[in-house]
N, C-alpha and C positions, 0 to 999 in steps of 0.2 A: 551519461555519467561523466563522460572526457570534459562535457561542457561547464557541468557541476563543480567539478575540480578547480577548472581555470577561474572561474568565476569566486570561488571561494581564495583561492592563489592569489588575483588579483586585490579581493577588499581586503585580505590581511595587507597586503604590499602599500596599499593606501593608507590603511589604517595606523601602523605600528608609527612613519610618522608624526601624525598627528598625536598618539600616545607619549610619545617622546615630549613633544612640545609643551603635553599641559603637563608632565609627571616636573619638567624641568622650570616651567610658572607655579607651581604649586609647593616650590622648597625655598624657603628666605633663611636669612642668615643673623643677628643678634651679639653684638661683643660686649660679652658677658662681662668683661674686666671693665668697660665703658659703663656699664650699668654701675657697676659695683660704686667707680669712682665717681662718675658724673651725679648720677641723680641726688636727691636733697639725703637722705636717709642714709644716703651710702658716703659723702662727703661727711656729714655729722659724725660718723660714726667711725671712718678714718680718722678724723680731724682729732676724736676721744682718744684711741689707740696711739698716737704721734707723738697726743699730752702726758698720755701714761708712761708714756717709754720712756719721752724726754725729763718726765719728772722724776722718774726712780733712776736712770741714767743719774741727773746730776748728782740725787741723795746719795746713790754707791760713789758718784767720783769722790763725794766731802770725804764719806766715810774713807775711801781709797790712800789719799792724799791724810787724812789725818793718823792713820796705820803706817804710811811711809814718815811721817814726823816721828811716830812714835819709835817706829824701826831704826833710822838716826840717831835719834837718842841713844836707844839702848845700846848701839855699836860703838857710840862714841864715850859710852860708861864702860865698856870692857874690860878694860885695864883695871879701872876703878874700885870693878864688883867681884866677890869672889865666882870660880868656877861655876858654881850648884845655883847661885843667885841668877848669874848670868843666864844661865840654860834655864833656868824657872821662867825668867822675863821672857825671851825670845819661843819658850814653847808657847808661855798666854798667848806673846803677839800670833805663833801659826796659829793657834787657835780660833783667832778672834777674824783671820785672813781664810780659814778656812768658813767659818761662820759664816761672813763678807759674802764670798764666791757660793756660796748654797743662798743664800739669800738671791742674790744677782739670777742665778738658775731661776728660780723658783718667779723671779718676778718676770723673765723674760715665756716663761709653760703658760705664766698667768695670763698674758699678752697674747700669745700664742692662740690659748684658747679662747677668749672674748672674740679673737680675728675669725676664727672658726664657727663660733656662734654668729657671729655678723652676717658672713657669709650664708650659712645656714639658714637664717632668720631670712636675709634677702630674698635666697632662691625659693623658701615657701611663700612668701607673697607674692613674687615673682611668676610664679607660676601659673594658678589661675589669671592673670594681668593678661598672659602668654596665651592661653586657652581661648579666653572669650576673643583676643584680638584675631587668634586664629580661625576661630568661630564668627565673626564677623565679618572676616574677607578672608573667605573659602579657601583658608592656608590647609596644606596638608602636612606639612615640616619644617621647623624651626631648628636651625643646629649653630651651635657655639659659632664664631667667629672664625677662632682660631685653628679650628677643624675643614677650613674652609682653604681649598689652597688657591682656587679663584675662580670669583665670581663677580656677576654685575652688581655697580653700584645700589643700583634701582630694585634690586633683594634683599639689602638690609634695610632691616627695620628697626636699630638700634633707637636712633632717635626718637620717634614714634612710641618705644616702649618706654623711652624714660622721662618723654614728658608723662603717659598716664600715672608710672611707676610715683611721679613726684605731686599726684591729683593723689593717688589713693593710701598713697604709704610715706610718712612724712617722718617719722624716724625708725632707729634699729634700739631695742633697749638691751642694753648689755651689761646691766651690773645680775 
């Protein structure tokens, strides 16, 4: 029985590591923000989002700047205008400033959320992508990058995912 013991004692003592070794070959790692940006679909699809911003950005600055002309003015009629006048003008203009600023809100939720769909859209294709490569070479876990506090080079497989990523999935559609 004493022999049994030892003998069982010893292949655990052998075995655990060797466990170690393949549980530690068996985890790669994927940076997920290098997906998002590198591949074809995910550049595209920043590249939309960058336009949109950059192009409602300028519209609110015209609008901006043409509300600050208009503000000018009105201050500079003060004297001019009676009381009641005055405060009629300068309520429209908050009016038209608060308008301005809900509008701006409302363009930036809209942006907001397209980025969210993007994303979204990416990581469901992404995933099966993920699956089969892991099914293919006997990965047991794939974990975000960034979750990653260090590890070997030769465990990421970022690259690898975004050349297929950029075979199988060619844009993100986001209207």
């Amino acid at each position: 029985m004493k022999d049994l013991l030892k003998i069982i004692s010893f292949l655990l003592i052998i075995a655990i590591p060797f466990e170690k070794k393949l549980l530690a070959n068996d985890i790669y790692f994927v940076d997920y923000s290098k997906v998002m940006n590198e591949s074809t679909a995910g550049k595209k699809a920043q590249d939309y989002l960058k336009s949109l911003l950059k192009n409602s950005n300028k519209k609110f600055s015209e609008t901006a700047k043409k509300l600050k002309d208009e503000e000018n003015k009105i201050i500079s009629q003060k004297n001019a205008l009676s009381k009641e006048e005055y405060k009629k003008k300068a309520d429209a203009l908050r009016k038209k400033v608060f308008e301005l600023n809900k509008e701006r809100e409302k363009s930036i939720k809209e942006v907001a959320k397209k980025r969210k769909k993007a994303g979204d859209e990416m990581l469901k294709n992404l995933n099966p992508i993920l699956g089969n490569y892991m099914k293919e070479n006997n990965i047991s876990v794939v974990i975000d990058k960034k979750n990653v506090l260090m590890g070997d080079k030769k465990f990421e497989i970022t690259s690898q995912i975004i050349e297929i990523l950029n075979k199988e999935f060619k844009s993100i559609n986001l209207n």
